[in-house]
N, C-alpha and C positions, 0 to 999 in steps of 0.2 A: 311890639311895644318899643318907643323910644327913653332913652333920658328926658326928651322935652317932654314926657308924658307922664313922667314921676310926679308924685305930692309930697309932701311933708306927713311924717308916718305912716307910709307903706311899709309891709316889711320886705327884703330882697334877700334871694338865694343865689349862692352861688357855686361854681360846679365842687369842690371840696364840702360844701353841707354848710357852709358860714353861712349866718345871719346877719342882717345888719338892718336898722330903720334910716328910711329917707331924711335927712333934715335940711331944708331949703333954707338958706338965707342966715347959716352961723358967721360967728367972727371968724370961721376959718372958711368962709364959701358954703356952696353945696357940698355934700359929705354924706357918706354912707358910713352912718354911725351903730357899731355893737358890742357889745359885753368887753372888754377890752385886759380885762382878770378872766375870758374864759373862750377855751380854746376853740370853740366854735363864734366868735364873735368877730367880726369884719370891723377896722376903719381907713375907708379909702375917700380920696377928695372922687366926685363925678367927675371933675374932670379929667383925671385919669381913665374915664370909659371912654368908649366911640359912642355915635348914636344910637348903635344896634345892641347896647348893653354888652358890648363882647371890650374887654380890658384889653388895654394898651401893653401888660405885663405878662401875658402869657392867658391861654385857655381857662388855666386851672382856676381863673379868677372872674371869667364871664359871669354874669349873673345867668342864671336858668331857670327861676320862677321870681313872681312878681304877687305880693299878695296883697292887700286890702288893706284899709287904718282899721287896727284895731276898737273894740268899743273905749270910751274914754279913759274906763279902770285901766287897759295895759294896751293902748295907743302907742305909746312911747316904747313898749317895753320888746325884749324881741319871741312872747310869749304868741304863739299861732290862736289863743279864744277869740273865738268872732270875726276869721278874718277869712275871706275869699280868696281862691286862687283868682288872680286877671290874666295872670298871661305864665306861659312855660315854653321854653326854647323845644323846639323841636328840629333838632339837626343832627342827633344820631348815626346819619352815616353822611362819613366823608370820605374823604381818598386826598390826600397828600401828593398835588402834583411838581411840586420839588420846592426849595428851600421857602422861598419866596409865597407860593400860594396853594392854597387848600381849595377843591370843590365840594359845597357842601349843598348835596340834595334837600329840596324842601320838596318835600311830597305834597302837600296842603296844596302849596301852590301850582304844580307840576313847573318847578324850574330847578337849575344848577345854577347854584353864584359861586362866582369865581370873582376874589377879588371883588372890585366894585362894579364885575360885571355879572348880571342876570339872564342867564340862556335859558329857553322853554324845551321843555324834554324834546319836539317836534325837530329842532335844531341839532340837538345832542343827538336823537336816531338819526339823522341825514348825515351828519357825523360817523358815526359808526358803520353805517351803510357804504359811507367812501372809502371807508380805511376795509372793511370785510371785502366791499366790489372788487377792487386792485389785486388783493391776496388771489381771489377764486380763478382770476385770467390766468 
């Protein structure tokens, strides 16, 4: 799931357990708007995400699930009745290849993204296989 793929009253999770609902098109932009008197409620502008829902401000702030509009009674509100999971980050394991960039396995797809690049596991074992080869000599 993208940003360009949000609606106006989804509701978004992000990795700390904050909620917040989508609202497209405020006097203050897009914005991920929630409870703001409570300590589970998120407001941040979208445009402080990247495309891949992952925050410009640190981890702890990516979003990690993506859920549905509510029924009209609590659409708006950051209340889970009536709403679908659509999408949940699946990136669980990473590895910290130094200051600058992380590898984060996606299993789903069999790849490693690093940065803005996407390697197929196929690549990664011929990798591994040169750096083991050299050692065994």
């Amino acid at each position: 799931m993208d940003t360009s793929d949000l609606k106006t009253g989804m509701l978004l999770i992000d990795r700390t357990g904050c909620k917040g609902v989508v609202m497209l098109g405020t006097r203050d932009g897009d914005v991920i708007a929630g409870d703001g008197a409570r300590a589970e409620g998120m407001w941040k502008p979208l445009g402080n995400m990247n495309e891949d829902l992952t925050s410009e401000y640190g981890e702890y702030a990516d979003i990690v699930e993506v859920w549905s509009y509510g029924s009209n009674m609590h659409g708006a509100s950051l209340r889970m009745d009536d709403r679908k999971l659509l999408w949940k980050r699946n990136d669980t394991e990473k590895l910290k290849l130094n200051s600058e960039y992380t590898a984060v396995l996606d299993r789903d797809n069999g790849v490693v993204k690093v940065g803005c690049q996407t390697f197929n596991f196929f690549t990664i074992r011929k990798l591994y296989e040169l750096i083991y080869e050299k050692r065994a000599k």
